[in-house]
C-alpha positions in Angstrom: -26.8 -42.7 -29.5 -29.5 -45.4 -30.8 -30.7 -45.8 -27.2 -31.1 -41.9 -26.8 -32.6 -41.4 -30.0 -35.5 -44.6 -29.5 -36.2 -43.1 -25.9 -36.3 -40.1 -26.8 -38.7 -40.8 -29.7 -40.6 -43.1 -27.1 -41.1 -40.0 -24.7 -42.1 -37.1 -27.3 -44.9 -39.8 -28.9 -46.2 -40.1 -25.6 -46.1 -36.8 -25.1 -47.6 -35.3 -27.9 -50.2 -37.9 -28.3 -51.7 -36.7 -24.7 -51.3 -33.4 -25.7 -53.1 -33.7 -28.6 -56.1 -35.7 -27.7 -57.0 -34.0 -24.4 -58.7 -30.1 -26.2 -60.9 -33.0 -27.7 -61.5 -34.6 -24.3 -62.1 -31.6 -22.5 -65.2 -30.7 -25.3 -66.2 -34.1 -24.7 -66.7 -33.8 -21.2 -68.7 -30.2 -21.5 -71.3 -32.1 -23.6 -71.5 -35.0 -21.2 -71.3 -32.9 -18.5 -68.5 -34.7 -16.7 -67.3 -32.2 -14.6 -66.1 -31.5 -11.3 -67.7 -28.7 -9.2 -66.7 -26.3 -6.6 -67.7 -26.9 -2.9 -66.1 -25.8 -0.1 -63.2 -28.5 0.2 -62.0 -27.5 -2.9 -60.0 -25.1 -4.2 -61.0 -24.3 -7.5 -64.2 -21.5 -8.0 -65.2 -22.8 -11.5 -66.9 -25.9 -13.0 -63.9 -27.8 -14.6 -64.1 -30.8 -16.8 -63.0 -34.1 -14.7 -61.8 -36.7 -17.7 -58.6 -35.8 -17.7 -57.4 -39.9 -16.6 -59.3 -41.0 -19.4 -56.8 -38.3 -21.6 -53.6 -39.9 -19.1 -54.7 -43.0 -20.1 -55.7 -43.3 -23.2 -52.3 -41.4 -24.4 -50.2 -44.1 -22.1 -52.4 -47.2 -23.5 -52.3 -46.2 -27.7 -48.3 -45.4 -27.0 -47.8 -48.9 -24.6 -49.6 -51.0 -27.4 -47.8 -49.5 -30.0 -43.9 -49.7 -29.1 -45.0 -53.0 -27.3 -46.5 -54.6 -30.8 -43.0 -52.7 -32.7 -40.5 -53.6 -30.7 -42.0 -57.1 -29.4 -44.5 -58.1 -31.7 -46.6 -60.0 -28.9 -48.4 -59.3 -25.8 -46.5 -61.5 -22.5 -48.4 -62.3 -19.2 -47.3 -59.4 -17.4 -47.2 -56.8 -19.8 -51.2 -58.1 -20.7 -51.9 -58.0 -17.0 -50.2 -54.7 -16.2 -52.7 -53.1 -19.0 -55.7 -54.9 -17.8 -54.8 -53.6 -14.0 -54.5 -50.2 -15.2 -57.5 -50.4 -17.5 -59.7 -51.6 -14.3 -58.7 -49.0 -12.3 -59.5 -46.1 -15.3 -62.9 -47.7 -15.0 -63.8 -48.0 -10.9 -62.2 -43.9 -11.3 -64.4 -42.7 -14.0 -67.7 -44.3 -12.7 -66.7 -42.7 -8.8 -66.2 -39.3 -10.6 -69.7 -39.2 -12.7 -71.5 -41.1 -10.1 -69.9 -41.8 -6.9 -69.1 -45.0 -5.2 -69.7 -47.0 -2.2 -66.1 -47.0 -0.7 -66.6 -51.0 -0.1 -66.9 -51.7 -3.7 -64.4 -48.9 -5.0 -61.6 -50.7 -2.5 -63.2 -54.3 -4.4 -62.0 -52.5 -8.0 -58.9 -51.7 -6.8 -58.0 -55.1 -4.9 -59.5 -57.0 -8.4 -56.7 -54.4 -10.2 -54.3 -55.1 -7.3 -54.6 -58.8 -7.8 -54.3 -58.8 -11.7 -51.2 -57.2 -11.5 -49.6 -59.4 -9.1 -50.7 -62.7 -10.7 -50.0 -61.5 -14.0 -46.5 -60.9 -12.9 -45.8 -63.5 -10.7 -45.3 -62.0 -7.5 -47.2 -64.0 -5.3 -44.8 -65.4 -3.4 -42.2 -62.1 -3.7 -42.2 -61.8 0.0 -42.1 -65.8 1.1 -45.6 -67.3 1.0 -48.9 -65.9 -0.7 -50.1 -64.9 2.7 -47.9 -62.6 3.2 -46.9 -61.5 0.0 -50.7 -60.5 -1.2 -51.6 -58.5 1.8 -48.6 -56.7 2.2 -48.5 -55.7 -1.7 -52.4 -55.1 -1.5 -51.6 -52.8 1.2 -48.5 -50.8 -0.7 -51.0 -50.6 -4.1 -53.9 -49.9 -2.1 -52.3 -47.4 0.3 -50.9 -45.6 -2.9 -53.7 -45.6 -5.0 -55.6 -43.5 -2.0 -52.2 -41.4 -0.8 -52.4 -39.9 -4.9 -55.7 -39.9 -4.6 -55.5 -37.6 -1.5 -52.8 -35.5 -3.1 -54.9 -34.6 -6.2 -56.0 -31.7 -4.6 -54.3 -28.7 -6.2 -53.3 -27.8 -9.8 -50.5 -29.9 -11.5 -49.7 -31.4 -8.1 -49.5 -34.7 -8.9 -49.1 -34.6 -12.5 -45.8 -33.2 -12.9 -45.0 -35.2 -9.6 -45.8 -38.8 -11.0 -44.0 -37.3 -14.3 -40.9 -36.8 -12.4 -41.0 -40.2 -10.3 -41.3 -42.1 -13.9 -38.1 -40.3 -14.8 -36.3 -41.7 -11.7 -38.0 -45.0 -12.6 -36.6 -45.1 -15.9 -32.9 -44.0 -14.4 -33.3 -46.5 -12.4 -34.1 -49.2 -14.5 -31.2 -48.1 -16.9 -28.5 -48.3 -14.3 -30.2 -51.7 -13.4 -29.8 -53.6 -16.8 -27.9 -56.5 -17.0 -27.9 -59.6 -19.8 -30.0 -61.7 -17.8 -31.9 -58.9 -16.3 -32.6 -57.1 -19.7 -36.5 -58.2 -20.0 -37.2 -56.8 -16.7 -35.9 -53.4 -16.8 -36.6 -53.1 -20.4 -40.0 -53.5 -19.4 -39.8 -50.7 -16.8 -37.8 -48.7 -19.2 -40.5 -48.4 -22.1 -43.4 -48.2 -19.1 -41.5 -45.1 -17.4 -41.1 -43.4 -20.8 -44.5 -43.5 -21.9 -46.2 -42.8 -18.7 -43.6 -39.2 -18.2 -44.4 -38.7 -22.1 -48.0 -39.0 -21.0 -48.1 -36.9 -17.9 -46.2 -33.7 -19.0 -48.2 -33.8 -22.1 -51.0 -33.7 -20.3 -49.6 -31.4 -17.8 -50.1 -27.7 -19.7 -53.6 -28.1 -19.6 -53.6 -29.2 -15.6 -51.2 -26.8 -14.5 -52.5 -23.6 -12.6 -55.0 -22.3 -14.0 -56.5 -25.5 -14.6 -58.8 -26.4 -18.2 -59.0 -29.6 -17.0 -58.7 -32.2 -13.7 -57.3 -35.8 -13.6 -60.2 -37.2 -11.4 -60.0 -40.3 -9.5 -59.6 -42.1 -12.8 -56.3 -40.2 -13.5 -55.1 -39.9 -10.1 -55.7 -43.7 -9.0 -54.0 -44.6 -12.2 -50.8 -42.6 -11.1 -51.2 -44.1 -8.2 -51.3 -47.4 -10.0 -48.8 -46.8 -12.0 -46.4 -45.2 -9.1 -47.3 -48.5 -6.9 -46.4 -50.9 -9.3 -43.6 -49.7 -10.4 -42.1 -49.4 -7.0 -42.7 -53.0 -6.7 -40.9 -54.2 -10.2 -38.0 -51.6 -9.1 -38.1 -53.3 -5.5 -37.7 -56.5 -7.0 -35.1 -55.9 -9.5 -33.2 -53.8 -7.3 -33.0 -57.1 -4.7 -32.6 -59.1 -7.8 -29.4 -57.2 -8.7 -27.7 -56.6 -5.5 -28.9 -59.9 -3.8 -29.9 -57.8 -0.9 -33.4 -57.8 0.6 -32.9 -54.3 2.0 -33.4 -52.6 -1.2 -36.6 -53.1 -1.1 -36.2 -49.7 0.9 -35.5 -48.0 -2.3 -39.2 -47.6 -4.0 -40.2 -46.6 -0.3 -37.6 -44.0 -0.6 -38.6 -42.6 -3.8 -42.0 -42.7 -3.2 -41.2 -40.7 0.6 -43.3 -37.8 -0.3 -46.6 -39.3 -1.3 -46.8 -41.4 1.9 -45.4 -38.2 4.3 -48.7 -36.2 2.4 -51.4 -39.1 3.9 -49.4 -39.6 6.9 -49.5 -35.8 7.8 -53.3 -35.9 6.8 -54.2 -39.0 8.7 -52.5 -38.1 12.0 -53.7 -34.1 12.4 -57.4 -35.2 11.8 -57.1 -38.2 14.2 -55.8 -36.4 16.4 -58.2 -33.4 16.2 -61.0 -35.8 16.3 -61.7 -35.6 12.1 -62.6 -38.2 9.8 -59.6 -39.4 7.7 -61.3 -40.3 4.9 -63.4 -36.6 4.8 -61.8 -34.5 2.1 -60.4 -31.4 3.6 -57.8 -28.2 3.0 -55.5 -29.9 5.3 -53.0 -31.8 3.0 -49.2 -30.9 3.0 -50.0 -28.5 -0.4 -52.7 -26.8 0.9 -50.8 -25.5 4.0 -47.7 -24.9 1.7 -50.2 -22.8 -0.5 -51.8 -21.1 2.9 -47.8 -19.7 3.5 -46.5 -18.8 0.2 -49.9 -17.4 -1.2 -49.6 -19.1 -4.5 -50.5 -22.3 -6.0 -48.0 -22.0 -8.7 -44.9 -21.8 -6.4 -46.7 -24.7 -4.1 -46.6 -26.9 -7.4 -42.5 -25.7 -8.1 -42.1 -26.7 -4.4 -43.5 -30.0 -4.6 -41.8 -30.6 -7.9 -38.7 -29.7 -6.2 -38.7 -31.8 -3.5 -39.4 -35.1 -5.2 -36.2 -34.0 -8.0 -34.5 -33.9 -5.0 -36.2 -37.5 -3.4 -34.9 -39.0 -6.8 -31.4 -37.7 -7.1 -30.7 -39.3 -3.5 -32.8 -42.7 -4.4 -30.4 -42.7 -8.1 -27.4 -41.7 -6.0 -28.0 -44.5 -3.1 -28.5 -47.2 -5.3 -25.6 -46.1 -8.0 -23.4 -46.6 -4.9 -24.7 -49.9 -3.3 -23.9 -48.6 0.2 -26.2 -49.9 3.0 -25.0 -47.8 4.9 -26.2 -45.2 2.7 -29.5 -46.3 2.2 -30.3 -47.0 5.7 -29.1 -43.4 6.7 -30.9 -41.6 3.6 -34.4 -43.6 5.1 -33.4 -42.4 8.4 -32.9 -39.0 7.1 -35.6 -38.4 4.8 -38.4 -39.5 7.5 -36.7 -36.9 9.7 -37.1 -34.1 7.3 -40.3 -35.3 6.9 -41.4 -35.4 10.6 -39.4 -31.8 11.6 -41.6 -30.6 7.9 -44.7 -32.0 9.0 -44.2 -30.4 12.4 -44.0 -26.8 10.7 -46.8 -27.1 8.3 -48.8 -28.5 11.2 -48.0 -25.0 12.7 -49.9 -23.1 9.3 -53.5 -22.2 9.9 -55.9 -24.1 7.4 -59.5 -23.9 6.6 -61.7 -26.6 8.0 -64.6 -27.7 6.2 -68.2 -27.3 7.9 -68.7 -31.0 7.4 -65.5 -32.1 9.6 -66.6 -29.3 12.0 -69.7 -31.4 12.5 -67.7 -34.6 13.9 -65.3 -32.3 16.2 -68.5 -31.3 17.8 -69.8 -34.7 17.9 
């Protein structure tokens, strides 16, 4: 009951704290006129205000510091390093969204945040030797960071997505605990929380209609977030089970972010697009295009990652290989014979990828 009642508590702090502070963030960004608006990639018809990572964040930091300084009364070397990763990549977002960015020195920012967190928790040699350990998670944080990024393209999307990854992260982390493994998925325990507090707080005012967008700062932060966890639960899933495999697992959870830029990057390759060009092309805006509504795309997309988690708890509750190898094997076949049908759904092209067809 005492572990119920403190998450519990943990999650509705988080929760209420982003919900609280973001009405005063949105009047913030009006008068500093941070906003994000309409062209003809985008959905949305209105001028919206685009600080809602700095609302994500700012909820998730006061809440981390706080049951960190309670409950531990000192800041370690990872949990100081995890902060400072996610505090750099808050930063590289919100100057992109006011300003914009060379793409050279946004991926800089987010290798310097990529690197922070690794060193900071000692995973330079997770895979064998630095040389193939950095690239490899530089890759995975990297590729992340830009697959949420990508995804942020309708209302509530991502939010109540990355809200209901860090609930399968938490599971996960309580099933994991052991005595001598206590520090590690505590620490993933008390980051899941906050961060799912954080997000469905912050979710009412993102949802459909939207008062409010996450930006690159909010969605390269769940995308932060989302990577690194994935890596700790990689980690202490091997660490448990004393099989390298499992580092299948956060791929696993993680299936439907990396089917979205997959999908992306192939169609445009294919038809001769840029894949970095913004576009109505992603797996939500061709859901939308079918069932006419962007609230039902959102419940879709919610629904299939409750599902993805369910299966990634259920797989590693069991400890079958067998299991795991097959629910890969299945889940990128879904995803393939999906991608195949959306593929199918007329979209809208913008005039600015028109240009490079042509050319």
């Amino acid at each position: 009951m005492n572990i119920i009642y403190t998450c519990l508590t943990v999650f509705l702090l988080a929760f209420f704290c982003v919900y609280s502070i973001t009405p005063y963030i949105i009047k913030f960004a009006y008068k500093t006129k941070f906003m994000d608006n309409p062209n003809i990639r985008k959905v949305h018809k209105i001028s919206t205000p685009l600080l809602g990572g700095l609302a994500v964040f700012t909820g998730f930091s006061i809440l981390a510091v706080y049951i960190i300084l309670t409950n531990l009364h000192l800041f370690n070397k990872p949990i100081t390093g995890y902060l400072i990763g996610a505090l750099i990549i808050v930063v590289i977002g919100m100057i992109d969204d006011k300003y914009g960015m060379n793409p050279l020195c946004k991926l800089l920012g987010q290798g310097l945040s990529c690197f922070v967190f690794i060193y900071s928790n000692d995973l330079l040699t997770l895979f064998g030797p630095a040389y193939i350990t950095v690239p490899l998670l530089f890759f995975w944080m990297v590729g992340l960071m830009n697959a949420l990024n990508f995804l942020d393209n309708m209302d509530g999307i991502i939010t109540g997505m990355s809200g209901i990854l860090a609930l399968g992260f938490y599971a996960f982390s309580f099933i994991s605990k052991t005595p001598a493994l206590a520090p590690q998925s505590n620490f993933m325990s008390l980051l899941s929380l906050i961060f799912a507090g954080s997000v469905f707080g912050f979710l009412p005012y993102n949802f459909n209609p939207a008062k409010i967008f996450l930006g690159d700062a909010g969605s390269m932060f769940i995308g932060y977030f989302l990577s690194t966890m994935g890596i700790l639960a990689g980690r202490l899933a091997v660490i448990r089970l004393n099989n390298n495999l499992y580092y299948l697992l956060p791929i696993l959870l993680l299936s439907y972010a990396i089917f979205d830029i997959s999908l992306v990057s192939f169609t445009r390759k294919r038809d001769g697009r840029k894949i970095s060009q913004g576009g109505k092309d992603h797996s939500t805006h061709r859901i939308d295009n079918a069932m006419g509504s962007p609230k039902v795309t959102a419940l879709i997309v919610y629904l299939i990652n409750i599902n993805i988690v369910l299966v990634t708890i259920l797989v590693f509750k069991i400890q079958s290989d067998k299991l795991l190898i097959i629910s890969v094997v299945l889940f990128a076949t879904v995803f393939i014979f999906f991608g195949k049908k959306l593929d199918q759904i007329p979209i809208t092209i913008p005039s600015n990828q028109m240009k490079t067809i042509k050319e």
